[in-house]
TIMI-733800 format. One record per residue (C-alpha): residue number from 1; residue in one letter; x, y, z. Coordinates in nm, 3 decimals, m for minus. Layout:
    i  aa     east    north       up
  NUM   a        X        Y        Z
...
end
This chain:
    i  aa     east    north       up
    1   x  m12.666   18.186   m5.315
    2   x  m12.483   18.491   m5.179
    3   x  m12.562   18.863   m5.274
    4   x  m12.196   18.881   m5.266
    5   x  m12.085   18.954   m5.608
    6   x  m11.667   18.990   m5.709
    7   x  m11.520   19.077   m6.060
    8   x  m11.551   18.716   m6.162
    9   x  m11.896   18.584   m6.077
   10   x  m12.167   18.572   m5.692
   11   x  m11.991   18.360   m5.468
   12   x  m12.145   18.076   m5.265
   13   x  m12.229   18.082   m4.899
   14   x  m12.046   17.823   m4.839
   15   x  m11.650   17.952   m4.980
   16   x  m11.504   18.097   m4.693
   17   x  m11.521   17.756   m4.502
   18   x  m11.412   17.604   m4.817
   19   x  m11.117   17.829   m4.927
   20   x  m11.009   17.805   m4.559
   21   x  m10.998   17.396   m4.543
   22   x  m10.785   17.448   m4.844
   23   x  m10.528   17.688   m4.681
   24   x  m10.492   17.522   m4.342
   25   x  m10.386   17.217   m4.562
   26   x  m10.169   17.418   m4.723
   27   x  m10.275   17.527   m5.057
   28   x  m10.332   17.883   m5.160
   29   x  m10.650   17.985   m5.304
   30   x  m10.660   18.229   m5.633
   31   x  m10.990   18.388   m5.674
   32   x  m10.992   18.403   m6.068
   33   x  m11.287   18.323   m6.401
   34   x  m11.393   18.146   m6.571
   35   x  m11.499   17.933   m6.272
   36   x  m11.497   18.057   m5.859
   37   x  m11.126   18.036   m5.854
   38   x  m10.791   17.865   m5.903
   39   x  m10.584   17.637   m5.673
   40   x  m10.202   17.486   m5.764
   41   x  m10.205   17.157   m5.634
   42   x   m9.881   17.035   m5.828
   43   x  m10.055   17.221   m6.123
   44   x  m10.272   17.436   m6.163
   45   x  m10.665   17.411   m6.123
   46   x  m10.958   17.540   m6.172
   47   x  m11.244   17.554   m5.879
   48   x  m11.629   17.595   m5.882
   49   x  m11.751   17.650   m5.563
   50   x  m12.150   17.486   m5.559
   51   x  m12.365   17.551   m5.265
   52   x  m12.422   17.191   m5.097
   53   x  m12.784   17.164   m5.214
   54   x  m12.683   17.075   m5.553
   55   x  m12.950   17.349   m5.712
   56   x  m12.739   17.567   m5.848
   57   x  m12.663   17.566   m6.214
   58   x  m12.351   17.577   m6.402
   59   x  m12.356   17.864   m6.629
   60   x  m12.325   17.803   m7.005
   61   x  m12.008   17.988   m7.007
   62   x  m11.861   17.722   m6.697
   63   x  m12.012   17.432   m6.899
   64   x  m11.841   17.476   m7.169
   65   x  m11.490   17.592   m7.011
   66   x  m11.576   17.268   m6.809
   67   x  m11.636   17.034   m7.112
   68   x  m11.286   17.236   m7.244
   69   x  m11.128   17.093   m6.983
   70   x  m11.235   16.754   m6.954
   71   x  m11.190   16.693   m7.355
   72   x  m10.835   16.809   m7.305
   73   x  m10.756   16.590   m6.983
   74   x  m10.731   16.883   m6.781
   75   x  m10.831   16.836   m6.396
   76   x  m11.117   17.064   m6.330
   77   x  m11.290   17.031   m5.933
   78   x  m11.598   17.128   m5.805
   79   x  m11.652   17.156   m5.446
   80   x  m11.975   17.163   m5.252
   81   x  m11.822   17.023   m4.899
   82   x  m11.534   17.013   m4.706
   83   x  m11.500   16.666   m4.798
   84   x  m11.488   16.729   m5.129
   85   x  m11.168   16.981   m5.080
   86   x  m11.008   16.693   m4.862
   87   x  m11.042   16.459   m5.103
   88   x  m10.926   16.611   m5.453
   89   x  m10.702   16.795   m5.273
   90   x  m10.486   16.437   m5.109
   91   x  m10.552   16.227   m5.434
   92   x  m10.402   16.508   m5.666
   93   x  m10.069   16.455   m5.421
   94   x  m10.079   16.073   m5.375
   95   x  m10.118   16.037   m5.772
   96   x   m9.873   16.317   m5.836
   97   x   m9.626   16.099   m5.548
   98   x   m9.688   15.765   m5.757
end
């Protein structure tokens, strides 16, 4: 993990080439807490960012803003690769299209 420390939380190594797949397709990225960040992909969502070697821990802070979110049926993502922006990032639109 990154030395690189904002107001929210450290931020992964691996963000920058994250937060940029996100932009070039088209999506503006809102650094922001309780997680790494927000994203409005018809809606707005919350992002933790996980290095792609799957050690890093949620806080108990994100787990429970996390467990929030999935008791409410709100979307919550976390991305480790670039696939993993792709993906969430086309089915959000195709079911949002539906």
């Amino acid at each position: 993990m990154s030395n690189f420390r904002t107001k929210f939380n450290t931020r992964d190594d691996n963000e920058p080439d994250l937060v940029a797949v996100c932009e070039r397709m088209g999506v503006n990225w809102f650094e922001g807490g309780p997680l790494d960040g927000w994203v409005n992909v018809l809606g707005w969502i919350p992002v933790e960012i996980k290095n792609p070697d799957g050690k890093d821990e949620y806080r108990p802070s994100q787990v429970k803003f996390i467990k929030l979110c999935h008791d409410r049926g709100w979307p919550v993502w976390t991305w480790r690769f670039e696939q993993d922006v792709i993906e969430l990032i086309n089915a959000r639109r195709r079911a949002k299209a539906a």
